[in-house]
N, C-alpha and C positions, 0 to 999 in steps of 0.2 A: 822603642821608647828609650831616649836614652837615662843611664843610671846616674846622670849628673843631676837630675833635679831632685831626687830625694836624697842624694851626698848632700846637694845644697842645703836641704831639711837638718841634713842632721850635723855637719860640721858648719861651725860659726863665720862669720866676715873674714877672719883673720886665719882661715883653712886648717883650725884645730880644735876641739871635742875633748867634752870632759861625759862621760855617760857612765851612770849610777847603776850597776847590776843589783836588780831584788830578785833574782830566780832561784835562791839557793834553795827554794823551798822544794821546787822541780827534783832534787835528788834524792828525797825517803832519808835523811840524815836530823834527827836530832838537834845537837848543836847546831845544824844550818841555820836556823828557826830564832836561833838570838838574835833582836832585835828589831824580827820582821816579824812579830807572832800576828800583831795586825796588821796583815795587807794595808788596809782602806790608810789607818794612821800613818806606815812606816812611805806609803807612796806620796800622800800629801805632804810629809814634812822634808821631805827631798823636793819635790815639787815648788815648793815654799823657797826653798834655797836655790831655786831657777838654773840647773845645771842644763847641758845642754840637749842629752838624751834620758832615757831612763830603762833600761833594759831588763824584762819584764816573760813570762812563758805567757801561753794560750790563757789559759786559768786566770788571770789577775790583770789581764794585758787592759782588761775592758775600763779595772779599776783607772788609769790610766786616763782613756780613753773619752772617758763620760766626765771628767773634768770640762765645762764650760770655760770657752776663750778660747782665744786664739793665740795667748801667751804663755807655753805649756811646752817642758820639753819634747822632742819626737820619740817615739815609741821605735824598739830594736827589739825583735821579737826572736826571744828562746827557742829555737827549732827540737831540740834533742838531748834525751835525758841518758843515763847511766846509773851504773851501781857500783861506781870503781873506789867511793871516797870513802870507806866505813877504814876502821884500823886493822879489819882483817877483811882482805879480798874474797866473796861467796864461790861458793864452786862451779858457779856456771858466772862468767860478766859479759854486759850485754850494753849496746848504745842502741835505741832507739829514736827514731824520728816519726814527728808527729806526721799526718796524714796531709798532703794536699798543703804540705807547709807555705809555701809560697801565695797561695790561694788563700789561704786564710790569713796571711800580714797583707794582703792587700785589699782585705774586708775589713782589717782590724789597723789602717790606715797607716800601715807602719813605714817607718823610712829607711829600713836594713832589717833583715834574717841574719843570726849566728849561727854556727855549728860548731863543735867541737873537732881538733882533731888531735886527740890522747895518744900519747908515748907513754908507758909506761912498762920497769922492768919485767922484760921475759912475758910480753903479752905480745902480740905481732899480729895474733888475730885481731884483736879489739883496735890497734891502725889501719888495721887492710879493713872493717868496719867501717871508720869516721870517713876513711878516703872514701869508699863508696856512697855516704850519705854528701858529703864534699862534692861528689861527683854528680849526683840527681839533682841535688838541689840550683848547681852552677846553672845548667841549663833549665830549669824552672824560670830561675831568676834572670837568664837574658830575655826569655820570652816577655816578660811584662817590666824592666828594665828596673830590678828589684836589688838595690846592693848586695853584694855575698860578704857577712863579715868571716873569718874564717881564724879560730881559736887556737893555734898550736901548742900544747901545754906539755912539757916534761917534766915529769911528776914524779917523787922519788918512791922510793920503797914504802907500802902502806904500812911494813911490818918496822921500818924506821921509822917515820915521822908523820902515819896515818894518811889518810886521804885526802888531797887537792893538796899540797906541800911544794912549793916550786925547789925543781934542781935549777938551779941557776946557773950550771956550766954551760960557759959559751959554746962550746964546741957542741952540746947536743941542741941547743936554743938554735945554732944557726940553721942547718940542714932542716930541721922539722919548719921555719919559719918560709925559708927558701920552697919545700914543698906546698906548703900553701899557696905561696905566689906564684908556684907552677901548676896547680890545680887552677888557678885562674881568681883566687880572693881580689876581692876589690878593695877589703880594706883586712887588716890582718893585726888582731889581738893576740901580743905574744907576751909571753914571762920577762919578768925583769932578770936581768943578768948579776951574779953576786960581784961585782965589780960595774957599776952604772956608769962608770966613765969609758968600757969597752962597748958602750949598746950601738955608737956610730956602724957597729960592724955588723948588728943585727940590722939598722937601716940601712944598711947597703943592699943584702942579700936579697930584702925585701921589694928590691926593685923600686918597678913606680909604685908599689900600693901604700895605702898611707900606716902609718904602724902605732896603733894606741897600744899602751902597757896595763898588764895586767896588773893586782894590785899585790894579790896574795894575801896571805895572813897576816891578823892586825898585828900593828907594828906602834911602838908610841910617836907620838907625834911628830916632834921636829923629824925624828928617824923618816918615817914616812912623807916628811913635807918635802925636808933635803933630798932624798930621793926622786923626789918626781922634778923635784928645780934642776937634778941635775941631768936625767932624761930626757927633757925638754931642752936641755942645753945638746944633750947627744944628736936633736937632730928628732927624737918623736913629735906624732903630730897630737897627741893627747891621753890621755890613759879611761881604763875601764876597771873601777874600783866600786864593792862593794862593802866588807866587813869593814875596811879602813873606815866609811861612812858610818854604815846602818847599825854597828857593833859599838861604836862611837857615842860617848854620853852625849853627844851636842852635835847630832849628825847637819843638822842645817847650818851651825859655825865650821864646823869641817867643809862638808860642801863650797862653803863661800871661801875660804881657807885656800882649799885645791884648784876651786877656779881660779882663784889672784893666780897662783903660780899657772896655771894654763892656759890663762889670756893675757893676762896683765905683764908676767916675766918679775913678778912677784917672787924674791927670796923665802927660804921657811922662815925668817925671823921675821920679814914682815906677814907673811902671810898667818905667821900664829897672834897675832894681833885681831883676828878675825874668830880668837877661841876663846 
């Protein structure tokens, strides 16, 4: 089967994807929990703002799911959880994948599976981890032609800047992105680089796969508008943003906001028009 018709599902006419992560709940962190305490409300009002995915774990996929219509973002199912994001790293860290992951996004109708694949300082086990989960899952997912999204995230010091905190040096973004798409990702969610006008170089490395950007920590507005206007100009095919939304006093004005610039080639100043 090929993995073109559920890409078709999940990127738009125009071969680019704006998809809404609610999984932060999946991590056992506290502050995750701002602004998604309720599932059912925090997915319908993303829903409401008609983005193009909505990226979701096992647990809450269904909230989703049982939406009547057939006008409803597609469903990108969470495969694998961790304990890397607290301000102090526990003494044992661990990535987990769910069971029969592949098998269950396509009971739970989904049009992509994620996974993580974490860098973080002076851990080498917990990468030689993600690659392994990267690895079973690959071949899961040729067998029933299930997209692989595949997350490369370099993360700085928990003991600096806490947990999920993007390094944004290119030089560690490129190599980690580039193994992804040599594990075989089909589409590849990576960090924004602290210079957005060097990202052409992360879409090189990235080969053919298509490269949505991560959102990171909320950021204020035009900050985070111009950003992605100017990503979208480097040559990404769309981004994968959560706090920026769900953290967001006016997540459905935001949502409509991010799409202008994701489809439309909407400027931040037109698109905070939609705040």
């Amino acid at each position: 089967m090929s993995i073109q018709y559920r890409m078709n599902r999940l990127f738009a006419a125009d071969g680019r994807c704006f998809d809404v992560a609610i999984d932060h709940g999946y991590f056992n962190e506290r502050s995750f929990l701002s602004g998604i305490e309720s599932i059912r409300k925090a997915v319908q009002t993303v829903v409401d703002a008609n983005p193009d995915a909505v990226q979701l774990p096992l647990g809450s996929a269904h909230v989703l799911q049982e939406i009547p219509g057939k006008a409803k973002p597609s469903l990108v199912l969470r495969t694998d959880t961790a304990n890397v994001y607290g301000k102090e790293l526990p003494a044992v860290i661990f990535t987990h994948m769910i069971e029969g992951a592949v098998e269950q996004a396509c009971r739970l109708d989904a049009a992509c599976v994620v996974v993580n694949l974490l860098m973080l300082p002076n851990q080498p086990q917990l990468l030689g981890d993600c690659i392994k989960n990267v690895c079973r899952l690959k071949l899961e997912c040729e067998r029933v032609g299930m997209p692989l999204m595949v997350e490369p995230l370099v993360m700085q010091s928990n003991e600096k800047a806490g947990g999920y905190m993007v390094d944004g040096d290119i030089d560690k973004i490129m190599p980690l992105v580039r193994q992804a798409a040599e594990l075989g990702a089909d589409i590849i969610k990576a960090d924004p680089t602290d210079d957005p006008r060097d990202y052409h170089r992360v879409i090189e490395v990235a080969g053919d796969a298509p490269v949505l950007v991560r959102g990171g920590g909320r950021a204020p507005d035009r900050e985070i508008l111009a950003r992605t206007e100017e990503l979208m100009r480097q040559g990404a095919k769309g981004i994968v943003y959560g706090r920026n939304v769900i953290q967001h006093e006016n997540p459905a004005g935001m949502t409509r906001a991010l799409m202008s610039v994701v489809h439309e080639g909407a400027t931040a100043d037109e698109a905070l028009k939609n705040l």
